[in-house]
gemmi code that builds the backbone of each chain (N, CA, C; Angstrom):
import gemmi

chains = {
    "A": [
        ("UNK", (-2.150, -5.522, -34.350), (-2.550, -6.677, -33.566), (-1.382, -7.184, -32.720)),
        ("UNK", (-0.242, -7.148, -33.238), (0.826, -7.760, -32.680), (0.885, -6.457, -31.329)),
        ("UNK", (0.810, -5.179, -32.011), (1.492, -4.301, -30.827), (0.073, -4.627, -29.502)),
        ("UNK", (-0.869, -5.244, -29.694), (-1.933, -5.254, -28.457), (-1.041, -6.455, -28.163)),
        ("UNK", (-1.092, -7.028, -28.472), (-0.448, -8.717, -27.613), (0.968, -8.161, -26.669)),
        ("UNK", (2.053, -7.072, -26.805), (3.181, -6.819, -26.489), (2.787, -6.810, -25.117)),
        ("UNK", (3.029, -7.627, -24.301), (3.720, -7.474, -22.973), (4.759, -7.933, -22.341)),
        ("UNK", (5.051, -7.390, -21.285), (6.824, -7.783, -20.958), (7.555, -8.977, -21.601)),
        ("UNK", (6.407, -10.279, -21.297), (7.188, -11.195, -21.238), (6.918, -11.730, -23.230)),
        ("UNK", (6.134, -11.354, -23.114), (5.700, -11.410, -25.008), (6.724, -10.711, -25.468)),
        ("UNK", (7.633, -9.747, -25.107), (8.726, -9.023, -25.465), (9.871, -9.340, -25.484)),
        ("UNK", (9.912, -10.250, -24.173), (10.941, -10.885, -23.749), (11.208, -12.358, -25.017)),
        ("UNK", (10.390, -12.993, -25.154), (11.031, -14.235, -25.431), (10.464, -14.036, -26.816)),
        ("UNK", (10.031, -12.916, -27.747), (10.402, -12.814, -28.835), (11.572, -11.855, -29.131)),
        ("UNK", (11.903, -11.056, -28.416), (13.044, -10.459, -28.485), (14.436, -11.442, -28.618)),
        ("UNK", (14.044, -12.211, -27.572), (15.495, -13.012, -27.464), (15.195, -14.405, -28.875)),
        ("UNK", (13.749, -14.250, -29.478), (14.107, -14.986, -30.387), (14.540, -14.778, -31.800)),
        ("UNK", (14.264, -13.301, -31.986), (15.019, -12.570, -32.838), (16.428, -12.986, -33.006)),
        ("UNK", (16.747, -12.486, -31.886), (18.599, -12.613, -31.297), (18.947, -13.910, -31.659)),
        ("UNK", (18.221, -14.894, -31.256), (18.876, -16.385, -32.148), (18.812, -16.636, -33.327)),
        ("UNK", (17.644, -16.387, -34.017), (16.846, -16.621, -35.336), (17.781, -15.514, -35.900)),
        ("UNK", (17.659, -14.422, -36.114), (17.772, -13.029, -36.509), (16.653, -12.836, -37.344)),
        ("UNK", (16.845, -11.397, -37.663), (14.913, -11.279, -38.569), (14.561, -12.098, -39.332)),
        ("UNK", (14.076, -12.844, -39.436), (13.358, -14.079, -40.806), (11.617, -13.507, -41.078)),
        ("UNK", (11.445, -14.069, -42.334), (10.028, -13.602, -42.269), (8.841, -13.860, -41.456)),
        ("UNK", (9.631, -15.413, -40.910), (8.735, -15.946, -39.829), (8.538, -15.382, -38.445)),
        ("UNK", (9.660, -14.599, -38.177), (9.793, -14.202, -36.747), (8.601, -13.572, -36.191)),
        ("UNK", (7.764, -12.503, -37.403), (6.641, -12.035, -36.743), (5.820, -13.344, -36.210)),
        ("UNK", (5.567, -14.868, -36.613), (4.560, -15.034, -35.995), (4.867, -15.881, -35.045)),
        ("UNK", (6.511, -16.071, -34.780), (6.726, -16.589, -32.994), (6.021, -15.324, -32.401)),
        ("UNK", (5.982, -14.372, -32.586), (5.788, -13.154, -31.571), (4.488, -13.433, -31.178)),
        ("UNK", (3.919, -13.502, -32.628), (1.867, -14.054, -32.461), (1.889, -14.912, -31.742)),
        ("UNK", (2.504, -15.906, -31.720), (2.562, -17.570, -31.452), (2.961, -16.913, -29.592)),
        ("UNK", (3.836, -16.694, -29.303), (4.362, -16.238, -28.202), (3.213, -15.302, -27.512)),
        ("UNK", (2.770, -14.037, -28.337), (1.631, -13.103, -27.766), (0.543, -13.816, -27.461)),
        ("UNK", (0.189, -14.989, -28.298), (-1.276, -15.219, -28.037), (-1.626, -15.952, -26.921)),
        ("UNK", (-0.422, -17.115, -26.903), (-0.367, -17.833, -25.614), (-0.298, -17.043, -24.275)),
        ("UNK", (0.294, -16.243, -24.371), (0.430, -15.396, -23.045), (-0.592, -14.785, -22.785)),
        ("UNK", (-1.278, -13.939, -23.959), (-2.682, -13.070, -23.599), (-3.571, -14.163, -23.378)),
        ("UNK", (-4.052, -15.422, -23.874), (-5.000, -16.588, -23.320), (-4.615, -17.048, -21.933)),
        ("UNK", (-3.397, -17.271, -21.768), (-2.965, -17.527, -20.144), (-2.939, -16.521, -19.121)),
        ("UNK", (-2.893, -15.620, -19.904), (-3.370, -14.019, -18.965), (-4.635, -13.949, -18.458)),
        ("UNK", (-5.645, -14.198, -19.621), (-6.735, -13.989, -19.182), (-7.397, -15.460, -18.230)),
        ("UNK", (-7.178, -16.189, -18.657), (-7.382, -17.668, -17.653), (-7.034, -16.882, -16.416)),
        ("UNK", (-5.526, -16.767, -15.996), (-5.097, -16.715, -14.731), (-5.487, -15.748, -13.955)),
        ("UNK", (-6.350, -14.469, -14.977), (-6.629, -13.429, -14.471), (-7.990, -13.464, -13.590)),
        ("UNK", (-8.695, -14.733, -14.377), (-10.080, -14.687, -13.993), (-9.629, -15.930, -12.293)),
        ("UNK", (-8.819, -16.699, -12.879), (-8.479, -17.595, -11.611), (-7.791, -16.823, -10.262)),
        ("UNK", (-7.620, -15.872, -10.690), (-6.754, -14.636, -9.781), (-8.005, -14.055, -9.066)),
        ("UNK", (-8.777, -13.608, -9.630), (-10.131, -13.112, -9.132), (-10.865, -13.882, -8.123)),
        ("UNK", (-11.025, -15.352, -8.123), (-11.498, -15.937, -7.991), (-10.664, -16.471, -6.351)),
        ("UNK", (-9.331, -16.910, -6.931), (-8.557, -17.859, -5.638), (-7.997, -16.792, -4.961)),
        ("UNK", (-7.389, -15.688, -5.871), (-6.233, -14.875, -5.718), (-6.127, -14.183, -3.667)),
        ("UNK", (-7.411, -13.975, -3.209), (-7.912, -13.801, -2.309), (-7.395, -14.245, -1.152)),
        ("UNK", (-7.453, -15.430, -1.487), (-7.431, -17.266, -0.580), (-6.088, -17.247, -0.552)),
        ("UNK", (-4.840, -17.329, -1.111), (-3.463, -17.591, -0.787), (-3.175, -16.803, -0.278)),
        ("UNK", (-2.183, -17.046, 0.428), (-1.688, -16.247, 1.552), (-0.549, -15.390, 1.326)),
        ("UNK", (-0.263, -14.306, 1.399), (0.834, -13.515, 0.766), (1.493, -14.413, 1.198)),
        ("UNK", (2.184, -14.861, 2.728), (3.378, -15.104, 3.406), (3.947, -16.362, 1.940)),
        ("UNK", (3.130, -16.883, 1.217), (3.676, -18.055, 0.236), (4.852, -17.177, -0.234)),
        ("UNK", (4.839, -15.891, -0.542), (5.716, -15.157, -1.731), (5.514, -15.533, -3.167)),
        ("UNK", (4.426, -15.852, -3.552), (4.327, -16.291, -5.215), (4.803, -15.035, -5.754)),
        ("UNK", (4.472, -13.759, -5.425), (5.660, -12.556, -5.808), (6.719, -12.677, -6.318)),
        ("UNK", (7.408, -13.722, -5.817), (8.805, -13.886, -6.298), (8.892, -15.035, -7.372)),
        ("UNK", (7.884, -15.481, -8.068), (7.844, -16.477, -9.398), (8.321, -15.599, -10.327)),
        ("UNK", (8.631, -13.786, -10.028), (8.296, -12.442, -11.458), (10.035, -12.487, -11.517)),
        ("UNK", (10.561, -12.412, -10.490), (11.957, -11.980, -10.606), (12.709, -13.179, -11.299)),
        ("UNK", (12.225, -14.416, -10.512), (12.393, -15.880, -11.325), (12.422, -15.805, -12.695)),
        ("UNK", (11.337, -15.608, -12.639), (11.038, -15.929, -14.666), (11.597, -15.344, -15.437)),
        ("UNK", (12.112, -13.948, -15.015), (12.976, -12.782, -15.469), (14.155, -13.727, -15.854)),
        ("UNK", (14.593, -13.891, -14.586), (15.641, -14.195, -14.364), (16.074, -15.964, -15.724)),
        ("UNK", (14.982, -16.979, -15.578), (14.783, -17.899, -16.302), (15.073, -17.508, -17.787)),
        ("UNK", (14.675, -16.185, -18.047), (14.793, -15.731, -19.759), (16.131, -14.695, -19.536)),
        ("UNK", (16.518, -14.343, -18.633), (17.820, -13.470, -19.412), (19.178, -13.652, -19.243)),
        ("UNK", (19.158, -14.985, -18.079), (20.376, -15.501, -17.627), (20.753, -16.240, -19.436)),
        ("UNK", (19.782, -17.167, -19.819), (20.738, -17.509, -21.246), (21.029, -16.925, -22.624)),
        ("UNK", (20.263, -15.838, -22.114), (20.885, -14.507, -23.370), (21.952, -14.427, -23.251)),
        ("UNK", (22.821, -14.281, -22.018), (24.055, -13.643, -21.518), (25.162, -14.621, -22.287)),
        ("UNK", (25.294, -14.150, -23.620), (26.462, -14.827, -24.548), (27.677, -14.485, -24.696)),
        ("UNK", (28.023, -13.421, -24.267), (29.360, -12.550, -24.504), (29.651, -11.694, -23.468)),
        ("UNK", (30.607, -11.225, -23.502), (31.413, -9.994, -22.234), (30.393, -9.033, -21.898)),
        ("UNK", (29.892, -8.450, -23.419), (29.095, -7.194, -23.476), (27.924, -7.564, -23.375)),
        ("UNK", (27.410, -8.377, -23.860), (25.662, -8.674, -22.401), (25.780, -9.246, -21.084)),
        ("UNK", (26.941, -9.721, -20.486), (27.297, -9.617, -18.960), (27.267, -8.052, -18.030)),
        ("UNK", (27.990, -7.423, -18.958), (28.386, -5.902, -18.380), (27.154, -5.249, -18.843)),
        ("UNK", (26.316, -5.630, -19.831), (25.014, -4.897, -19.823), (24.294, -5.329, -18.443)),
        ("UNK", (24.127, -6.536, -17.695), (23.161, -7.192, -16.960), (23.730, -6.562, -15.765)),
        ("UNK", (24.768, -6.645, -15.630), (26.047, -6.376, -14.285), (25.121, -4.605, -14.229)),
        ("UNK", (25.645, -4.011, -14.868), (25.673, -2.618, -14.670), (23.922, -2.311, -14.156)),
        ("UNK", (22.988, -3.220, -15.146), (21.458, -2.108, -15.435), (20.922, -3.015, -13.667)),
        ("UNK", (21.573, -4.007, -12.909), (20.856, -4.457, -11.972), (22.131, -3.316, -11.001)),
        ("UNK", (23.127, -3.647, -11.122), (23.476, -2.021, -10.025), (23.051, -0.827, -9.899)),
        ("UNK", (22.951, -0.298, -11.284), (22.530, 0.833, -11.309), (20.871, 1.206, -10.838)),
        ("UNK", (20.347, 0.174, -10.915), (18.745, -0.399, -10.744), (18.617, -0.574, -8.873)),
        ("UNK", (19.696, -0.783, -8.593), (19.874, -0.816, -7.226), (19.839, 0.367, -6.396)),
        ("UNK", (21.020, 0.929, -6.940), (21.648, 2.504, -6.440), (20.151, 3.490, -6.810)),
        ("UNK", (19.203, 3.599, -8.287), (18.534, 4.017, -8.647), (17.273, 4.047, -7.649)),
        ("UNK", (16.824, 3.199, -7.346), (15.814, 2.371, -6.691), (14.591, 3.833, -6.608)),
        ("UNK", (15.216, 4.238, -5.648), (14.712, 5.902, -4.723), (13.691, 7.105, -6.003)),
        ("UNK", (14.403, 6.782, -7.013), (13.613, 7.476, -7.877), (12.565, 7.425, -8.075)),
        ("UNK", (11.441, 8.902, -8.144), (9.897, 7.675, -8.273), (9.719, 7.897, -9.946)),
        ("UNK", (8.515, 7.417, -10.380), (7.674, 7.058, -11.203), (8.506, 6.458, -12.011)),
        ("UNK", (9.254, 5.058, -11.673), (10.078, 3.781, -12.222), (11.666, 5.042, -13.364)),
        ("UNK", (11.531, 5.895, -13.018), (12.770, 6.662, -13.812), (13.538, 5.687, -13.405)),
        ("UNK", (13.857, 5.616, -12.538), (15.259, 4.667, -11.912), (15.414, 3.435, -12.906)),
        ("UNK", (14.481, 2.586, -13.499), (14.455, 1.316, -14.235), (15.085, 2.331, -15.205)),
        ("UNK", (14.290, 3.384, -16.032), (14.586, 3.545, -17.428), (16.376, 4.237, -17.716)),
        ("UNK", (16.730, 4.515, -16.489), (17.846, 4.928, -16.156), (19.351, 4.156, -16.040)),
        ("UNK", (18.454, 3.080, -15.568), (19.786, 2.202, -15.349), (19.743, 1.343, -16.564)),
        ("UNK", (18.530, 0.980, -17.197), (18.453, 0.467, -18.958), (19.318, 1.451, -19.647)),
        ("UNK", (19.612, 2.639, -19.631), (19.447, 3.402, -20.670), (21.427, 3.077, -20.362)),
        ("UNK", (22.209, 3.291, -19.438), (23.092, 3.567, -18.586), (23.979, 2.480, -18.897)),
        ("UNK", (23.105, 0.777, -18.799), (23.553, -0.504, -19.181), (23.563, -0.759, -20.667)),
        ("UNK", (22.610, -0.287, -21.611), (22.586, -0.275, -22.914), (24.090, 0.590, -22.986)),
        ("UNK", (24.273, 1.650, -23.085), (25.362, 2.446, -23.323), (26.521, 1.509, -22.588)),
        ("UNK", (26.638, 1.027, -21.688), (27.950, 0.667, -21.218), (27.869, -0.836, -22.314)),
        ("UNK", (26.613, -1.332, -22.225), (27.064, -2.801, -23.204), (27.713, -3.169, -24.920)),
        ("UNK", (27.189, -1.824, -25.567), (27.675, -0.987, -26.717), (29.336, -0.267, -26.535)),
        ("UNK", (29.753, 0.179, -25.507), (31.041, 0.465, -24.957), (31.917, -0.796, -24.807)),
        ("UNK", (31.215, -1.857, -24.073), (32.265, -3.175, -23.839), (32.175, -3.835, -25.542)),
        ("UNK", (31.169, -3.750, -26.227), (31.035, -4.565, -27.482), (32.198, -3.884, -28.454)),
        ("UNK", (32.322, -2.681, -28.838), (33.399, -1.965, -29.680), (34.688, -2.273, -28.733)),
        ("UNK", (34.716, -2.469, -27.927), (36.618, -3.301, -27.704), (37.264, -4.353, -27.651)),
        ("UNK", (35.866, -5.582, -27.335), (36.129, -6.589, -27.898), (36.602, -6.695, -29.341)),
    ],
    "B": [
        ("UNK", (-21.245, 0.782, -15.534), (-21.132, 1.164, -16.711), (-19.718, 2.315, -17.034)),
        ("UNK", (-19.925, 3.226, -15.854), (-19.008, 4.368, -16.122), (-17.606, 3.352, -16.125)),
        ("UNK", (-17.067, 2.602, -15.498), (-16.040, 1.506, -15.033), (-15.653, 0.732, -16.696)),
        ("UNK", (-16.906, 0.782, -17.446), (-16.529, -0.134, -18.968), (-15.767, 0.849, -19.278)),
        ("UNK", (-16.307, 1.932, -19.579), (-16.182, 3.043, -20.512), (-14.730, 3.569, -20.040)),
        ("UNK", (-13.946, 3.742, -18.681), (-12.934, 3.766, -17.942), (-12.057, 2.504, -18.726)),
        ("UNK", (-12.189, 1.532, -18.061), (-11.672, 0.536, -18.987), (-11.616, 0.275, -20.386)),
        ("UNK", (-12.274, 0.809, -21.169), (-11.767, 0.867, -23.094), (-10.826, 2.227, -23.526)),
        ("UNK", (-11.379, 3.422, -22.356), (-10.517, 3.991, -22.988), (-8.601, 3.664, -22.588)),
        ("UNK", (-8.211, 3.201, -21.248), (-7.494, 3.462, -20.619), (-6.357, 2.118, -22.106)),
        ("UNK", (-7.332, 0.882, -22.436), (-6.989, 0.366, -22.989), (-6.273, 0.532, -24.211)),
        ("UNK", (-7.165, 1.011, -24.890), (-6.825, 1.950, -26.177), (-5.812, 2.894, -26.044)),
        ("UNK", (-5.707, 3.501, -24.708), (-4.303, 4.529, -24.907), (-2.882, 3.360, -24.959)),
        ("UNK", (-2.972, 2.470, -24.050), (-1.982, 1.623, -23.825), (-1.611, 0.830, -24.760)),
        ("UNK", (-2.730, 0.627, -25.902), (-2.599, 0.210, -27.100), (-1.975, 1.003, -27.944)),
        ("UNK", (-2.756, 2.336, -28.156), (-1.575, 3.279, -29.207), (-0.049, 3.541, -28.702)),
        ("UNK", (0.012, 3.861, -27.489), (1.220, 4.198, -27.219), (2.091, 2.809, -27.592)),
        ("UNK", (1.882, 1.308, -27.343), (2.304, 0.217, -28.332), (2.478, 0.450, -29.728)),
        ("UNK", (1.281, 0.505, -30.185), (1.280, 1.061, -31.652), (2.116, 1.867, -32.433)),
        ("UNK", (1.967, 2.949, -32.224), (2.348, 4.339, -32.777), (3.949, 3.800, -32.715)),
        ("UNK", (4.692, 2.921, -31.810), (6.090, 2.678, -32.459), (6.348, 1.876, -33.529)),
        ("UNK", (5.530, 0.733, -33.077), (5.750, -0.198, -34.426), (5.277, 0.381, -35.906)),
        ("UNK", (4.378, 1.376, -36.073), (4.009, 1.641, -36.811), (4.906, 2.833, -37.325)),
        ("UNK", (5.355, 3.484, -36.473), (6.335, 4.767, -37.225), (7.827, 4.075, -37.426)),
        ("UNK", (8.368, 2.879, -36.995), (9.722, 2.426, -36.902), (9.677, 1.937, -38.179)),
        ("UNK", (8.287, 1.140, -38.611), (8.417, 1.079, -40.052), (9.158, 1.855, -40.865)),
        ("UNK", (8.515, 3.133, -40.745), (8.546, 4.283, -42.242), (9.786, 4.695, -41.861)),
        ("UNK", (10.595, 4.964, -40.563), (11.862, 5.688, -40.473), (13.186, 5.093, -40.585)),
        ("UNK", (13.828, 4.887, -41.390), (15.258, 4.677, -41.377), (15.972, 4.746, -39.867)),
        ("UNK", (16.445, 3.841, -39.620), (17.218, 4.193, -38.138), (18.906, 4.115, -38.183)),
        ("UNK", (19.656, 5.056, -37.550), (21.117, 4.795, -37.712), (21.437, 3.442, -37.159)),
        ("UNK", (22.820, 2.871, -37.432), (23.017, 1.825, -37.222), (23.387, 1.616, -35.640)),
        ("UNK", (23.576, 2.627, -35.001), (24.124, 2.606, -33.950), (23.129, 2.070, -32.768)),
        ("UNK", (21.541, 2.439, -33.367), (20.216, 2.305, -32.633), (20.018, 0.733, -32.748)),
        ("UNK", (20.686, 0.228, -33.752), (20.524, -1.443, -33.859), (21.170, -1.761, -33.177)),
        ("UNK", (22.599, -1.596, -33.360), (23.522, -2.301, -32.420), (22.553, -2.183, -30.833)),
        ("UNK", (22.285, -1.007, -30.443), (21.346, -1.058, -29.152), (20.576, -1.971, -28.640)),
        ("UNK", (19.691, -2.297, -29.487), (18.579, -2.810, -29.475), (18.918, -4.252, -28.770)),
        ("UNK", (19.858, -4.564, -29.353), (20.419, -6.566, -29.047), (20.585, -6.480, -27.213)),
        ("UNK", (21.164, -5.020, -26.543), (21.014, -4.921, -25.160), (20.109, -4.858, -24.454)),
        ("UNK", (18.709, -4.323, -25.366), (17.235, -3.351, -24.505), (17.073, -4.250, -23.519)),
        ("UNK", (16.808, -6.006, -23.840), (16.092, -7.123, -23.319), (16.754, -7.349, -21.806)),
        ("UNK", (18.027, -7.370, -21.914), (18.867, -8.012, -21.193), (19.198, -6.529, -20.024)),
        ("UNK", (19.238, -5.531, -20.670), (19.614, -4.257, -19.523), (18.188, -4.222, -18.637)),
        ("UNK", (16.750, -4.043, -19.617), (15.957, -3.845, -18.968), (15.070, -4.910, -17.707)),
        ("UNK", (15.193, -6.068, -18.190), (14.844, -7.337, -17.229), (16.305, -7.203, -16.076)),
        ("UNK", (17.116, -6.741, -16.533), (18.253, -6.800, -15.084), (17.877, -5.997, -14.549)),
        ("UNK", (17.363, -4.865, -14.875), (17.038, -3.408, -13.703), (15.947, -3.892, -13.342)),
        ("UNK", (14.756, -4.822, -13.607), (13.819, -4.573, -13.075), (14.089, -6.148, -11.681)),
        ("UNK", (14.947, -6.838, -12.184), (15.272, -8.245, -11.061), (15.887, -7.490, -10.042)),
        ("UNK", (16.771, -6.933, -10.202), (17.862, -6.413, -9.102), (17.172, -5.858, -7.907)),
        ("UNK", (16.020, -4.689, -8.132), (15.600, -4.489, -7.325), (14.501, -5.520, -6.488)),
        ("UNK", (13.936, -6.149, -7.492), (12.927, -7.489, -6.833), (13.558, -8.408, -5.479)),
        ("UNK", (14.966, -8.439, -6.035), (15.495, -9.015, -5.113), (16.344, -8.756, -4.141)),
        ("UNK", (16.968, -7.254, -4.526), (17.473, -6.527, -3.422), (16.959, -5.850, -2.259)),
        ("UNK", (15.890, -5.687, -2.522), (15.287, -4.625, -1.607), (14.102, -5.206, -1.054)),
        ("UNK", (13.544, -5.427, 0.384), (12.852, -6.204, 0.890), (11.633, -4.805, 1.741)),
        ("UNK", (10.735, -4.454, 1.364), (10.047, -3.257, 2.285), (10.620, -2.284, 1.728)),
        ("UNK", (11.095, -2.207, 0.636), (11.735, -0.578, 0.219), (12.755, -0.423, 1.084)),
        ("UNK", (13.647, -1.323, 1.375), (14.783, -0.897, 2.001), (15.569, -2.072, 1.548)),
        ("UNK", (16.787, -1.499, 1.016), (18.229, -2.547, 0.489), (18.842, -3.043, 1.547)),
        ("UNK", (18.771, -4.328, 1.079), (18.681, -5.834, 1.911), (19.985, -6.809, 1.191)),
        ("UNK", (20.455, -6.436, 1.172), (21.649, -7.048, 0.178), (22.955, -7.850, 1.745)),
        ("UNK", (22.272, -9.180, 1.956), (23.335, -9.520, 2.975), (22.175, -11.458, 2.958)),
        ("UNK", (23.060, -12.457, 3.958), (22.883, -13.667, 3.297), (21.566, -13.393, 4.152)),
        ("UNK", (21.154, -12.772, 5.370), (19.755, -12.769, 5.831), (18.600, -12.831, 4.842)),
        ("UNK", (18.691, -11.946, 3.174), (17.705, -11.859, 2.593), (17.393, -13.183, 1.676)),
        ("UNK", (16.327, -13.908, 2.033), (15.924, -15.222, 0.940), (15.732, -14.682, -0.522)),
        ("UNK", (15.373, -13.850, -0.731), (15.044, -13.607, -2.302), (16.344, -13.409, -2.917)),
        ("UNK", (17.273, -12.812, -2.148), (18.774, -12.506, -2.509), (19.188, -13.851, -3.048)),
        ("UNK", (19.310, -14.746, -2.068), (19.870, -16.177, -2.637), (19.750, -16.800, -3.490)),
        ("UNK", (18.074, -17.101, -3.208), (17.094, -17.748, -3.992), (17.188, -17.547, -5.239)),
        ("UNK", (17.677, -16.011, -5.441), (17.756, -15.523, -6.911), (18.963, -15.838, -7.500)),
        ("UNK", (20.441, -15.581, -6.829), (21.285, -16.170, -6.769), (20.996, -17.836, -7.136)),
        ("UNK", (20.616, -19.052, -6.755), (20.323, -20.285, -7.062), (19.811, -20.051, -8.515)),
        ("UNK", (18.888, -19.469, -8.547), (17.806, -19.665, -10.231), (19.034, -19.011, -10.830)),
        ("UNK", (19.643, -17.991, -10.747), (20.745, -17.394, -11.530), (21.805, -18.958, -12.109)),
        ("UNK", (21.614, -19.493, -11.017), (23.211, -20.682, -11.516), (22.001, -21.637, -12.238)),
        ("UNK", (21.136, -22.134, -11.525), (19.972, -22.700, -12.073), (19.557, -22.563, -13.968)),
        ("UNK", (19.468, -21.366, -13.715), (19.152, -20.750, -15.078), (20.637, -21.018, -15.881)),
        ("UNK", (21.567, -20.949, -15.677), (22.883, -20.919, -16.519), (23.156, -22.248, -16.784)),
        ("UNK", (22.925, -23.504, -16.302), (23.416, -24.373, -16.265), (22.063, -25.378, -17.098)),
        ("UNK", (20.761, -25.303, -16.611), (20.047, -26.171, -17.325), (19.375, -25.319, -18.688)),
        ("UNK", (19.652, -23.663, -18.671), (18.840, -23.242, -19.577), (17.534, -23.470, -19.611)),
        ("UNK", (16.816, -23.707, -18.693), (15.507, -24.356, -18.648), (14.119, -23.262, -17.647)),
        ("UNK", (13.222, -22.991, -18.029), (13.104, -21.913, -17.719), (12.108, -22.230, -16.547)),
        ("UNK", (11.323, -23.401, -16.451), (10.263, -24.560, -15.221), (11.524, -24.603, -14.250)),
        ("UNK", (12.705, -25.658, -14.187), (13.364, -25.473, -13.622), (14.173, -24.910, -12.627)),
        ("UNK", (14.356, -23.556, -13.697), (14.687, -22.379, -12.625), (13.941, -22.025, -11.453)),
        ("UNK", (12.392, -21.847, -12.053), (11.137, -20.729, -11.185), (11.243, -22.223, -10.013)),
        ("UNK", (10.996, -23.351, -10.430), (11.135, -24.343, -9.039), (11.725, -24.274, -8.651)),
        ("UNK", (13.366, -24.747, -8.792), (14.473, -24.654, -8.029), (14.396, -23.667, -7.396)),
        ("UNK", (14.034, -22.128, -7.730), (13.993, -20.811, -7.004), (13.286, -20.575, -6.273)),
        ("UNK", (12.261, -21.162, -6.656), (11.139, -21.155, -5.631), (11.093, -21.982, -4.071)),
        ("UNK", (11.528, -23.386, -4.855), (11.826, -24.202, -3.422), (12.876, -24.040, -2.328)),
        ("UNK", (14.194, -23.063, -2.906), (15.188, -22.521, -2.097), (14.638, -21.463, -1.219)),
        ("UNK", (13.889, -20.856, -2.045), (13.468, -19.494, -1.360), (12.611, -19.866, -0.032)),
        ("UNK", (11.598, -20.940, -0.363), (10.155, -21.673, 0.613), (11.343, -22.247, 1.817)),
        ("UNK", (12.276, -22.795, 1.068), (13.291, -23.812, 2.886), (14.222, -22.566, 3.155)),
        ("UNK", (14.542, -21.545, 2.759), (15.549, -20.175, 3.548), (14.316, -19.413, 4.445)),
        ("UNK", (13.389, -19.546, 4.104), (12.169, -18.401, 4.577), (12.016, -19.359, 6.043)),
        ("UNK", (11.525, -20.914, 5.889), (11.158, -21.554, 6.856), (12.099, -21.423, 7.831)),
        ("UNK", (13.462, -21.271, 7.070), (14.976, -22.041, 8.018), (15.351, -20.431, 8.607)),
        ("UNK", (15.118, -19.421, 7.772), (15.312, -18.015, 8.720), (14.306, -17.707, 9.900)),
        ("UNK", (13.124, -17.959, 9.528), (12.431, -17.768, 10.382), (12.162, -18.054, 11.682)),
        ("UNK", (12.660, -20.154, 11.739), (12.542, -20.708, 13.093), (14.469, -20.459, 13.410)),
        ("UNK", (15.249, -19.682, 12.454), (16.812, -19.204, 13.693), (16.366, -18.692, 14.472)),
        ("UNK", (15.401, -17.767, 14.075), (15.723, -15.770, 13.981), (14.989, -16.035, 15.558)),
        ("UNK", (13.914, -16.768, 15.677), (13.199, -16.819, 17.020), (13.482, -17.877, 17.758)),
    ],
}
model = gemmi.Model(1)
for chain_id, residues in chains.items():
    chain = gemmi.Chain(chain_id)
    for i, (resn, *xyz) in enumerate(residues, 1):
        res = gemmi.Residue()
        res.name, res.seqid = resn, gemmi.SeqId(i, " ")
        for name, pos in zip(("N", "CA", "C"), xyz):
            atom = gemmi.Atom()
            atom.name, atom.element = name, gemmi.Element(name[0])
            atom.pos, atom.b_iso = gemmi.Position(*pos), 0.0
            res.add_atom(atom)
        chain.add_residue(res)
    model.add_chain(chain)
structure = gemmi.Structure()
structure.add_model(model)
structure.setup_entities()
């Protein structure tokens, strides 16, 4: 049940609540608590998407609320040297990557920034 | 009808492929080295997927003060660091982005 609720952002802000909390027995049901709200606001917005989604005008850019919100959840993760140089590296490399198709380029520059953030963490 | 039947299965795959990890990460022992990992996945993978959101405008890298999403993102970046607040940010980012778009637009012509 939990793995149907997993989406990005259901990933996102139980992931990072792990990272504060660390595993507790409770943690599975921020994830519920976190999944469910999102899949009910999913589906609301999905049907309101259907409906208005039409009517707004690209030129608004509501497009750019995704990079925002990203951005809203991973800027205060960034606690130490080695999740800076993780963020630093996986958005360069994500840059330089771009050109690759079928999103390799994302899993590339994750994979690239994980390894370099594990590299800066053992020298601290 | 054919469109339901399209839609449950496509669902169900997207579901197991969810599944089938949580469910095998259970039973397998993992080295420690895969943990230490894990504390990066969040933070590497949401940076690769912003960078380009905001670098690249039409599939072409846009990285100079002309691009609003560049900034804008830049603002929610300090935005985000300073109030920790996550409404905040998407406004502040949003409303920088709405007055650079207006304010590039009536230079540029």
């Amino acid at each position: 049940m939990l793995a149907y609720l997993l989406t990005d952002e259901a990933f996102a802000v139980a992931a990072l609540n792990y990272q504060r909390e660390g595993v507790t027995r409770f943690g599975h049901w921020y994830f519920l608590g976190a999944g469910l709200a999102l899949w009910t606001s999913w589906q609301v917005s999905t049907a309101v998407g259907i409906f208005l989604g039409a009517q707004v005008p690209e030129a608004w850019g509501l497009d750019f609320t995704l990079p925002l919100t990203f951005i809203a959840l991973v800027v205060p993760a960034l606690k130490d040297k080695a999740g800076i140089v993780t963020a630093l590296t996986a958005s360069l490399a994500a840059l330089l990557f771009f050109g690759l198709p079928y999103k390799f380029g994302l899993i590339a520059a994750a994979a690239l920034a994980i390894a370099a953030g594990m590299w800066m963490e053992t020298r601290e | 009808m054919n469109l339901w039947i399209v839609m449950l299965v496509v669902g169900l795959f997207t579901f197991l492929t969810r599944w089938s990890f949580l469910a095998l990460l259970e039973r397998i022992p993992l080295p420690a080295a895969f943990h230490r990992a894990l504390r990066f996945v969040p933070i590497a993978v949401l940076s690769a997927i912003i960078a380009p959101e905001i670098g690249y405008l039409d599939n072409m890298l846009f990285l100079s003060p002309q691009n609003p999403r560049l900034l804008a993102g830049i603002v929610a970046t300090l935005v985000a660091y300073f109030t920790k607040n996550v409404v905040w940010t998407i406004v502040a980012g949003m409303m920088f982005f709405w007055v650079l778009e207006f304010w590039l637009s009536s230079v540029a012509k």
